[in-house]
ZAGUBA-411690 format. One record per residue (C-alpha): residue in one letter; x, y, z. Coordinates in nm, 3 decimals. Layout:
<rec 'A', <X, Y, Z>>
...
//
This chain:
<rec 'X', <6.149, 9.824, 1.768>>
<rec 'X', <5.859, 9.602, 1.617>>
<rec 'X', <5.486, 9.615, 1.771>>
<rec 'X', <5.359, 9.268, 1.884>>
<rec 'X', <5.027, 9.405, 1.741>>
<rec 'X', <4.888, 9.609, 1.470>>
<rec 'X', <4.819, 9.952, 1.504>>
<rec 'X', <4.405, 10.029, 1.377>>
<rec 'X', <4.385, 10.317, 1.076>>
<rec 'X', <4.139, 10.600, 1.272>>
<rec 'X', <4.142, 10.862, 1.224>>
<rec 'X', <4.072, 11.112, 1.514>>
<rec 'X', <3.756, 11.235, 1.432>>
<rec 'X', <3.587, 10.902, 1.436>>
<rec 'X', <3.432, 10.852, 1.761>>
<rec 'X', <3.470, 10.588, 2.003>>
<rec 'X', <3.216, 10.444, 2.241>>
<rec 'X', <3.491, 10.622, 2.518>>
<rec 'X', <3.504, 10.957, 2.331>>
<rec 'X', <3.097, 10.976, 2.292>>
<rec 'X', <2.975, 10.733, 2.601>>
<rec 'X', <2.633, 10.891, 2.671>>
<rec 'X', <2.340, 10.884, 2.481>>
<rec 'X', <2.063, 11.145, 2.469>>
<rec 'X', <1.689, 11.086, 2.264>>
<rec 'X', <1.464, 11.342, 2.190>>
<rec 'X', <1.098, 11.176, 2.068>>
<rec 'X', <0.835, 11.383, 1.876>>
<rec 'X', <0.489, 11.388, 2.004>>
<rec 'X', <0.340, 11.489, 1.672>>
<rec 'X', <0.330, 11.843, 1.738>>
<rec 'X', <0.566, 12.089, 1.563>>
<rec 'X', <0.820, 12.153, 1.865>>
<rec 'X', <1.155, 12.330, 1.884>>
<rec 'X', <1.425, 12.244, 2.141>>
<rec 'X', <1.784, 12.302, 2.243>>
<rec 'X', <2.009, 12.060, 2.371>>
<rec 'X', <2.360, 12.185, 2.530>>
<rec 'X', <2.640, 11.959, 2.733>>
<rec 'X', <2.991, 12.038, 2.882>>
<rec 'X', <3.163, 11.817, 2.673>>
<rec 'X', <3.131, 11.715, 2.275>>
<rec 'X', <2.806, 11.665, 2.089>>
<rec 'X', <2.724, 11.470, 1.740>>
<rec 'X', <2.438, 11.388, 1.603>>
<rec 'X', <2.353, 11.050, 1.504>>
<rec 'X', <2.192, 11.129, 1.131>>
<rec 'X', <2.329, 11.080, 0.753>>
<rec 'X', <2.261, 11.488, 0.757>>
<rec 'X', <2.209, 11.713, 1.035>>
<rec 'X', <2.108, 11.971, 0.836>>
<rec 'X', <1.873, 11.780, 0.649>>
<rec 'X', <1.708, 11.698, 0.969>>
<rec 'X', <1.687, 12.085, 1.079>>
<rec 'X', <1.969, 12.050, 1.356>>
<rec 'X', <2.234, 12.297, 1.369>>
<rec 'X', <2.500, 12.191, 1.616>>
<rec 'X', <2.831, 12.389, 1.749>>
<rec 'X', <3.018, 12.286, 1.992>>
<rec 'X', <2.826, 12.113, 2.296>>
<rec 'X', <2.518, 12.262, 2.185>>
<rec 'X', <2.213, 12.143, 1.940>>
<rec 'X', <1.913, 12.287, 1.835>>
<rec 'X', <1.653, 12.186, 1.600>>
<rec 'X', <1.310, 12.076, 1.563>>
<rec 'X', <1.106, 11.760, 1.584>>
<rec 'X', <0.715, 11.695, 1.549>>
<rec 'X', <0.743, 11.318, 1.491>>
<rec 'X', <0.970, 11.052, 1.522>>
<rec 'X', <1.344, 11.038, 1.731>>
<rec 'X', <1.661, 11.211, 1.693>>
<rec 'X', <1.929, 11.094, 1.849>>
<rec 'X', <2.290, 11.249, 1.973>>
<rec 'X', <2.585, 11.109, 2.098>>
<rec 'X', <2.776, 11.345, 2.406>>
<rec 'X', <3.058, 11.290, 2.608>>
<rec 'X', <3.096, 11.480, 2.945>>
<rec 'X', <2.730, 11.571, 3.134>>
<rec 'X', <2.391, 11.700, 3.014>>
<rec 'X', <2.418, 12.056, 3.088>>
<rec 'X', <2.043, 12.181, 3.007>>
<rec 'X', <1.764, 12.088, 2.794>>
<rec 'X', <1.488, 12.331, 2.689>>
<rec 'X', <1.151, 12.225, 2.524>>
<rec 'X', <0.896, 12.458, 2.344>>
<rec 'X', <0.559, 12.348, 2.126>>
<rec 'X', <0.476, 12.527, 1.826>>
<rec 'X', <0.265, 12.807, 2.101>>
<rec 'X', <0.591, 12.851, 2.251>>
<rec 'X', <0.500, 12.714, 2.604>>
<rec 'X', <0.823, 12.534, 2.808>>
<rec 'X', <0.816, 12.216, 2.940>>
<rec 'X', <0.671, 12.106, 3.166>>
<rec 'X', <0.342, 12.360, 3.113>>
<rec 'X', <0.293, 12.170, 2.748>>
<rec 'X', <0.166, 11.805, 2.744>>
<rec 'X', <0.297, 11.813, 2.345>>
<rec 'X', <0.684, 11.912, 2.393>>
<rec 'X', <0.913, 11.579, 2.312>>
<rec 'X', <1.054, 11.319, 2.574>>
<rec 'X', <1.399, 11.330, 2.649>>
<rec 'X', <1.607, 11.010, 2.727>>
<rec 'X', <1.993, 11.053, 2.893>>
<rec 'X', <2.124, 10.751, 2.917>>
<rec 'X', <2.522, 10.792, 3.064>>
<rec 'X', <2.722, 10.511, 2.954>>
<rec 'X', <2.533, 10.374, 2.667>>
<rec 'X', <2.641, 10.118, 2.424>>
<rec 'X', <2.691, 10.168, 2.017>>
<rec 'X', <2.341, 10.061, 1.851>>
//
C-alpha cells in the first residue's frame, strides 16, 4: 500500500518542539556561580559543546557553572528543582549574585 505523503528522514534522537516543549535560562550575574538543574523528564542543552561550556548533564539533571552570559536547556516533563550557589557558596535566595532562572513551559524553537 502506497503513502499519500512522504515519510521525513529523523532520526530519533533529534528533538522535536513536542519531545523538548519547555524551555529553561540560567543568566550569569558576573560572579563565578555554580548551579544544578534537575527535571522529571529529558534534558539537553542548547550549546555546540556542553562540555566546553562546563555542563555535565545525565539524565534529567545538569550541572555546571556560569559567571556571565546565558545557558540555555531544552526539558520535556516539569522542573523538578533548581539550586543556586555564588563562588562563597551561599544558596539562593541569601546571595544577590547567584543567576536568574527563566522556565518557560511550552516554548517555541528560537
Amino acid at each position: 500500500m502506497a503513502r499519500d505523503t512522504p515519510v521525513q528522514n529523523r532520526t530519533d534522537s533529534e528533538p522535536t518542539d513536542t519531545q523538548l516543549p519547555n524551555l529553561v535560562t540560567i543568566v550569569g550575574r558576573g560572579v563565578p556561580s555554580n548551579y544544578e538543574v534537575a527535571v522529571d523528564g529529558d534534558l539537553e542543552m542548547l550549546a555546540a559543546d556542553p562540555v566546553a561550556e562546563g555542563t555535565v548533564i545525565s539524565g534529567g539533571v545538569a550541572e555546571g557553572s556560569i559567571d556571565v552570559g546565558v545557558q540555555r536547556f531544552r526539558f520535556s516533563g516539569e522542573m523538578a528543582n533548581v539550586r543556586l550557589v555564588d563562588w562563597n557558596g551561599n544558596q539562593a535566595p541569601d546571595s544577590a549574585s547567584v543567576p536568574t532562572v527563566h522556565v518557560e513551559y511550552g516554548a517555541p524553537q528560537r
